[in-house]
Steps between C-alpha positions, in 0.01 A plus 500: 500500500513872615667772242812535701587109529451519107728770471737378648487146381533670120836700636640133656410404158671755332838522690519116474477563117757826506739255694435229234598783206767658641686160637458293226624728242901506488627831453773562311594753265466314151163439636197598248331779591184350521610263773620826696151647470377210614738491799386890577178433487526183755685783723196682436241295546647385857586818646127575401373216664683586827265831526183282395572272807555778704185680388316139549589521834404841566163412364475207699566682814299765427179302410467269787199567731561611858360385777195623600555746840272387760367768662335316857479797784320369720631390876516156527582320892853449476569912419380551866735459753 
């Protein structure tokens, strides 16, 4: 697997788990305050995976091989006409 599809798998990963934090945590006021750390940190943690994807795919993009240029100058039959 190349470095950028790794990258961004880890930042899928990691918004799936901000979403899981921040969702599943109610949040009221009476809450604890460890529970509203938590849910900041799930905010977090996703917003930081959106920029990992994004920088996964900037990798990804900027990795690939191109093509080759073919560099064939010479006159072939059908150029005549």
């Amino acid at each position: 697997m190349k470095a950028g599809s790794a990258i961004a798998v880890a930042g899928i990963i990691m918004i799936i788990s901000g979403a899981t934090l921040f969702y599943s945590i109610q949040g009221d006021t009476s809450s604890d305050q460890t529970l509203r750390l938590l849910k900041h940190g799930g905010t977090f943690a996703g917003l930081m995976g959106i920029g990992i994807v994004m920088a996964g795919i900037l990798l990804y993009l900027i990795g690939r091989e191109e093509p080759p240029i073919q560099e064939d100058f010479e006159p072939t039959d059908t150029d005549n006409f």
